[in-house]
N, C-alpha and C positions, 0 to 999 in steps of 0.2 A: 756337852749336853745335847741330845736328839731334841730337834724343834718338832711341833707337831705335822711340820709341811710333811717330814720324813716316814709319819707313821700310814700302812696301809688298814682301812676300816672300809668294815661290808657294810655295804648301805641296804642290802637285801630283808626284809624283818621276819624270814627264817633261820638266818645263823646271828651266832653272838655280837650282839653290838659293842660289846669290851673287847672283840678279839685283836691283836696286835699281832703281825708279823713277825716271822724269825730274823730277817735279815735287822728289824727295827734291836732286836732284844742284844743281836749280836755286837754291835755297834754302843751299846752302853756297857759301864763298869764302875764298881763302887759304889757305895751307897748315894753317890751323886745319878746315878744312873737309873737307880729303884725308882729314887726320888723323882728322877724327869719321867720315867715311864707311869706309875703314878697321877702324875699331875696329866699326864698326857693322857692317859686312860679315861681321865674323869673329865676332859675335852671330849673325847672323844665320843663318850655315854651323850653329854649333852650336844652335839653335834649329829650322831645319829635323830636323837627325842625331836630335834628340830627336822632333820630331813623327815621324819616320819609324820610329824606333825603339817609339814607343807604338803605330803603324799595325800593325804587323809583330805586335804581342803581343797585340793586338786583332783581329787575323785570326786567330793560332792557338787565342785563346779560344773563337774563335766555333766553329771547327773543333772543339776539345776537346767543348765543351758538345753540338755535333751529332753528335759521338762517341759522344757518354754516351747521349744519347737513342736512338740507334741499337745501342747495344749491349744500353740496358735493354730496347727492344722484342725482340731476337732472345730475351732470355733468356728474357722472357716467353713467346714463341712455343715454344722447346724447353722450359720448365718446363710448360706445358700440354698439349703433345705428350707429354711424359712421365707426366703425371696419365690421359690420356686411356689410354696404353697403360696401364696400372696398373689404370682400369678396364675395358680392354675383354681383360685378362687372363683375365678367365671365360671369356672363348670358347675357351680351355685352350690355351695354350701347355704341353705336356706340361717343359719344360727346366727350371717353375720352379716352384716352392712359393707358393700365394695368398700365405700368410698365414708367410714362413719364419722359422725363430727362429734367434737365434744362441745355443748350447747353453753350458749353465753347469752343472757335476758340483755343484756346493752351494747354487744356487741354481732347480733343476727345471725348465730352459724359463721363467726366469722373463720372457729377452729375446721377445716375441710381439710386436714392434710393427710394423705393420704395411710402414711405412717401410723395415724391414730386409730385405735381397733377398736371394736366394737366393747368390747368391755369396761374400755375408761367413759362408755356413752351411762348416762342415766335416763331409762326409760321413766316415760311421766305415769305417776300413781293418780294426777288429779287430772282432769280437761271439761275446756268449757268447749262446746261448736255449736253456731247458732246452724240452726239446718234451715236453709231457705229451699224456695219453690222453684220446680222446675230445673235445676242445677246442677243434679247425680248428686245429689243432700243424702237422700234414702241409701245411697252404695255406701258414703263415709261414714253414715250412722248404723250401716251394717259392721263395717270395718271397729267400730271403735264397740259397737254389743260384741261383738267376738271377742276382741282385744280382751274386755274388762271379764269375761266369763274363764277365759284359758287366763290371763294373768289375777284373779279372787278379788277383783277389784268391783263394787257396788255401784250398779247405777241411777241415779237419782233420778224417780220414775212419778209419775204423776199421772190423774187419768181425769176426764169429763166425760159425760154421755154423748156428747158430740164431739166434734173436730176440735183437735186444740190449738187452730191456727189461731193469732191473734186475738189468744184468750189471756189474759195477765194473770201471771203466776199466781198462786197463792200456798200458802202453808197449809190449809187444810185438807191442799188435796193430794198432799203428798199420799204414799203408801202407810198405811198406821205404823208401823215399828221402824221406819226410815228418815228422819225428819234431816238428815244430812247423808252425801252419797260422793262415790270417787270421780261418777263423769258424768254429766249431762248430753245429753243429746238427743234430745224428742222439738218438735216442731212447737214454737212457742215466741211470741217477741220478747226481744234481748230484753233482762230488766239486771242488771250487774248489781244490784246494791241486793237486790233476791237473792242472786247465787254465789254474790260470795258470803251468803249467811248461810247457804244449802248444800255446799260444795265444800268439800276440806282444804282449810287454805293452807296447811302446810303437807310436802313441799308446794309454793304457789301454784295455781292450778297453769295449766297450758290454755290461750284461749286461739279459736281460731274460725273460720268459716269458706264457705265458695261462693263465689257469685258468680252471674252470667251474663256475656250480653244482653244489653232488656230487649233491643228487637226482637232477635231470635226466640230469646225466652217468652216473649209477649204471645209470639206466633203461637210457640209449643204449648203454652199454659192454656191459651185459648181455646185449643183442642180438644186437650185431654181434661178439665174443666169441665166440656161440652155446654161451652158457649154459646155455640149455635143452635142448640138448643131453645136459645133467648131472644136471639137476633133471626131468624131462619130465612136461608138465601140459598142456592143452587152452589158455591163453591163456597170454602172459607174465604177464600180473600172479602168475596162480597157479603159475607157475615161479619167481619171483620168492618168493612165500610159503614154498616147497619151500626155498628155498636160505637164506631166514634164521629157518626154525624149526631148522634143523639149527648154524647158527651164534648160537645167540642166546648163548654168554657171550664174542662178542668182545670185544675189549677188559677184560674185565669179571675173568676168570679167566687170560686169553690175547689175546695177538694174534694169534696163529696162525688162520688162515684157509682153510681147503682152498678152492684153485678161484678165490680172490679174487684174484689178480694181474691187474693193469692195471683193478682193478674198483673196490676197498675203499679210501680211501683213498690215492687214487693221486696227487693232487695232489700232497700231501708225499710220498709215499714217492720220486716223481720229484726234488720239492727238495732230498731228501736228508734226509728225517727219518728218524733212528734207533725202531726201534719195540722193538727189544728195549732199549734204555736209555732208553724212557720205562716200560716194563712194570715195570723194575728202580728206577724213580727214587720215592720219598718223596712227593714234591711233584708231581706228574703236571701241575697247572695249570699252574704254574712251569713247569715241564718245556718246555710247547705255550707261554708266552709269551718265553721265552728263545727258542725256535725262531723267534718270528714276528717280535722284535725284530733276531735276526740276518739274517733273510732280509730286511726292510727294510731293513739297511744293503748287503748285496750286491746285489740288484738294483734297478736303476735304473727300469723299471718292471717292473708287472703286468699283463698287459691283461686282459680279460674277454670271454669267448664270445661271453655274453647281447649284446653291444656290439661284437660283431666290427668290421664296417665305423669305426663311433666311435675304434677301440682302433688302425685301420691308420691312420686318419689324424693320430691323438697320435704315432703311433710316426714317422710322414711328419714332423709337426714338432719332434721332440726331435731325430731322428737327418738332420733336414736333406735327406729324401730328396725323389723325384719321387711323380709320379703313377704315371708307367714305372713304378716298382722295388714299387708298391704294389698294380697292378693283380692278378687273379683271378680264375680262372674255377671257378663253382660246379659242385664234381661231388662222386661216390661220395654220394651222396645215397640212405638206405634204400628199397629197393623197396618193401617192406612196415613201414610206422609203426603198432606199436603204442603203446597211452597207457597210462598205471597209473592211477586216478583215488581208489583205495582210500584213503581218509585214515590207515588203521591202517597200510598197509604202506607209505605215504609216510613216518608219525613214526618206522614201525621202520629205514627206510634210513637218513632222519634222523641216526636214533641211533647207529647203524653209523659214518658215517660223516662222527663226530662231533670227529672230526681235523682234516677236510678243511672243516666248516662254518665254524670257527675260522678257519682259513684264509682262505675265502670272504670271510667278513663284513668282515676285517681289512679286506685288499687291494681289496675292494668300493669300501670308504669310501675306500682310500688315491687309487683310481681317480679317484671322480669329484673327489676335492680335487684332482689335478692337473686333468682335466678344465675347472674354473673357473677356475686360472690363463689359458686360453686363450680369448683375447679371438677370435670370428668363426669358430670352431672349427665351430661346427656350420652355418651355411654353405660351410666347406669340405667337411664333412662331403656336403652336398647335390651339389655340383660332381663329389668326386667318386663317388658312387654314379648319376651320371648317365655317365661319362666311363667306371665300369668296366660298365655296361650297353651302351654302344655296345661295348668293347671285348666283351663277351658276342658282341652280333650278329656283330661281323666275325668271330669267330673259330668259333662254333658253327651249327651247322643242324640238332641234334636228337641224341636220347640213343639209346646202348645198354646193355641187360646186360651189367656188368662185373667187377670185385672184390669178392669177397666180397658178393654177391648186392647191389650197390650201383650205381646208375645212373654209368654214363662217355658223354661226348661225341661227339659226333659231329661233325667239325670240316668248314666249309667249304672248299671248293677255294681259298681265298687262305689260309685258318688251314694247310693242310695244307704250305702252303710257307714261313709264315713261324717262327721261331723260338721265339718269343715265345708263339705261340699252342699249340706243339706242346710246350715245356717247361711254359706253366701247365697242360697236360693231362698230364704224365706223372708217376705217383706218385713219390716220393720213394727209395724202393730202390732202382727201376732206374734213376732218374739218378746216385744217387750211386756205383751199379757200373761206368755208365759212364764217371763219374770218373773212379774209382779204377783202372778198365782203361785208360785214356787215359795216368796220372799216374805209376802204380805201376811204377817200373822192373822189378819181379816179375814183372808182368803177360808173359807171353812174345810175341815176334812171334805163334806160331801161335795164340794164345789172342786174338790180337788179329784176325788176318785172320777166325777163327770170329766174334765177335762182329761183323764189317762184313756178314756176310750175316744178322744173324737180324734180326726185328723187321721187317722189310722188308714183310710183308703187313698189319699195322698202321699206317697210315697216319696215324692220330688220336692218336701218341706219339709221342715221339725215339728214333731210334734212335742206333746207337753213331757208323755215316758220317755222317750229320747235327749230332753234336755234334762232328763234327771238322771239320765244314765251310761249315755253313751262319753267313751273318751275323747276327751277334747284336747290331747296334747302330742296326738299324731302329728307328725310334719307333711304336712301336703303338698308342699314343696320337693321334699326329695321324694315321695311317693309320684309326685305325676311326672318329674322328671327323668327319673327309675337312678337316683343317688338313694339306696335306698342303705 
């Protein structure tokens, strides 16, 4: 009998896989012979089926393996397309945050890694900011009427016939069809227990504020107040002298203060410190540390003057925002800067305003400790003070005398038509009257067609037909940088 080692088969699976050699057929005889060839045959069949079957798994391996290789090179190729756009990010994509964090209420921005993109950020729908005096308040309460106009967000708006410095909130004077709103920010003492019944508390609103050194600010309030006015002396300083030999037992016998509004103390008294139940309280240190432990727990940050630009771009990554919504254009800038230099009448403001130091020094420290949570911080910080100088150029071409004897803009022929550039130029009052005349179902038609013709020979401000019509979701960002 032929064993099957003897038989020749094409393993090829173009020719017959039953085929058997002659020398094999020669070599058998007799029906013992059929019979091995046969059996040998049908080895044979299933001996090909298998080599064809290994062929077959062995092609799709090879395939698999070319697969993989081919897929790991694409990924590589979009993983370093991706790094590269990441770095060439500084050339300012205005859409995105360098450096955006994803916001933690008990953990302070603790997320800063750089890895994390703007999109897992959740910008805030609600915000509290107490606007204090003398501070660049006016620039952030600019910032944040933009904000809520380009993102459809409502501002919780309110008005008196006078100033609403240190006037206590009330519901009646909200706008008639508004009796809750997405962001507060108009000059008012803090009253929390008002605004989180005024303010939409879900998601929780964002609270936050600036304060500033009180010397300096004492100095600047005193000015531009026109103070001297009250006191009148041949420099400020000795206008200055006039006005605290006549209060020297502030705090001391009284808090009472002729004259001193939005001047002495203004920090807190904006936060909401009580001054007649600290005059009346025992424990007066007590008193200013329970105030300052409270105000730590409600607001989320504090920014600081001395660090303006530093403080917009902490507030850029806590609250997830752009470069857009941060931009600013520098104005009401004093025409005439005088300096105090006097060491005695610096300790004596000092001392005065020796509420507000406490204050200071607190929120100072509290600043820069979140400050150093923030890894690259101050290369953003560089980016953008390059990004809101181009935005300067596009939008200004030189100053005039304006508000309260304070330098205003002069806007270029593209600032004059864009949105952006005509609201960071227009104070605070009259946007939010044109607001409130836009929102206030109160507001009458004929009150309404009067306000579409004024302002109109002003060209370097909004007026009332411009906030009802011009586009407000231009990027001014890649407009002044020419990322266009």
């Amino acid at each position: 009998m032929v064993g099957a080692s003897h038989l020749s088969v094409n393993r090829y699976p173009d020719t017959d896989p039953g085929y058997v050699s002659d020398g094999a057929m020669g070599k058998s005889s007799g029906s013992g012979g059929l019979t091995s060839i046969k059996r040998s045959s049908s080895y044979v069949k299933l001996s090909v089926m298998y080599d064809r079957t290994l062929n077959q798994i062995l092609t799709v391996l090879r395939r698999i393996k070319c697969l993989t290789y081919v897929t790991l090179l694409v990924t590589l190729v979009i993983l370093l397309l991706y790094l590269t756009q990441d770095l060439t990010a500084v050339s300012i994509t205005a859409s995105q945050t360098i450096i955006p964090v994803v916001y933690q209420r008990d953990g302070h921005g603790a997320h800063n890694n750089p890895n994390f993109h703007a999109q897992f950020c959740q910008k805030p729908r609600n915000i509290i900011f107490t606007k204090t005096h003398k501070t660049g308040s006016s620039t952030i309460s600019n910032i944040l009427l933009r904000y809520g106009e380009v993102n459809n967000l409502s501002q919780l708006l309110y008005s008196y016939r006078t100033s609403t410095e240190y006037k206590k909130l009330l519901a009646r004077r909200l706008i008639t069809n508004r009796q809750i709103g997405n962001i507060f920010a108009q000059h008012a003492t803090y009253d929390m227990d008002f605004l989180r019944e005024h303010v939409y508390g879900s998601p929780p609103p964002r609270i936050f504020t600036i304060i500033r050194n009180p010397v300096s600010q004492f100095v600047s309030g005193f000015s531009f107040f026109e103070k001297p006015k009250l006191y009148p002396a041949p420099t400020l300083q000795s206008s200055i002298q006039l006005f605290l030999d006549s209060h020297s037992t502030y705090l001391k016998d009284t808090w009472f203060c002729r004259n001193c509004d939005r001047l002495v103390n203004a920090n807190s008294l904006d936060m909401g410190f009580r001054f007649d139940r600290y005059m009346a309280s025992d424990d007066k240190n007590g008193f200013v540390e329970d105030f300052l432990a409270e105000k730590t727990g409600e607001y989320e940050l504090v920014l600081i003057t001395e660090y303006f630009d530093l403080s917009l771009v902490l507030l850029k990554r806590r609250m997830c925002l752009t470069y857009n919504d941060i931009v600013y254009l520098r104005s009401l800038e004093r025409i005439r800067k005088e300096t105090v230099d006097d060491s005695g009448i610096l300790a004596r403001i000092t001392e005065i305003q020796k509420i507000d130091m406490k204050l200071y020094e607190h929120f100072n420290r509290t600043f820069w400790e979140e400050i150093e949570k923030e890894d690259g911080i101050f290369e953003d910080l560089r980016i953008f003070q390059q990004i809101n100088s181009k935005v300067q150029e596009y939008c200004v071409q030189g100053k005039k005398i304006g508000y309260m004897n304070t330098y205003e803009n002069r806007l270029t022929d593209a600032g004059k038509e864009n949105y952006h550039c005509l609201a960071m130029n227009t104070r605070c009052l009259p946007f939010s009257t044109f607001l409130q005349a836009r929102d206030d179902e109160k507001v009458s038609d004929e009150t309404r067609a009067g306000l579409l013709e004024e302002g109109l020979d002003n060209p370097d401000s909004l007026n009332f037909r411009q906030i009802l019509t011009l586009n407000r979701h231009t990027d001014i960002v890649k407009l002044a940088t020419g990322h266009v």
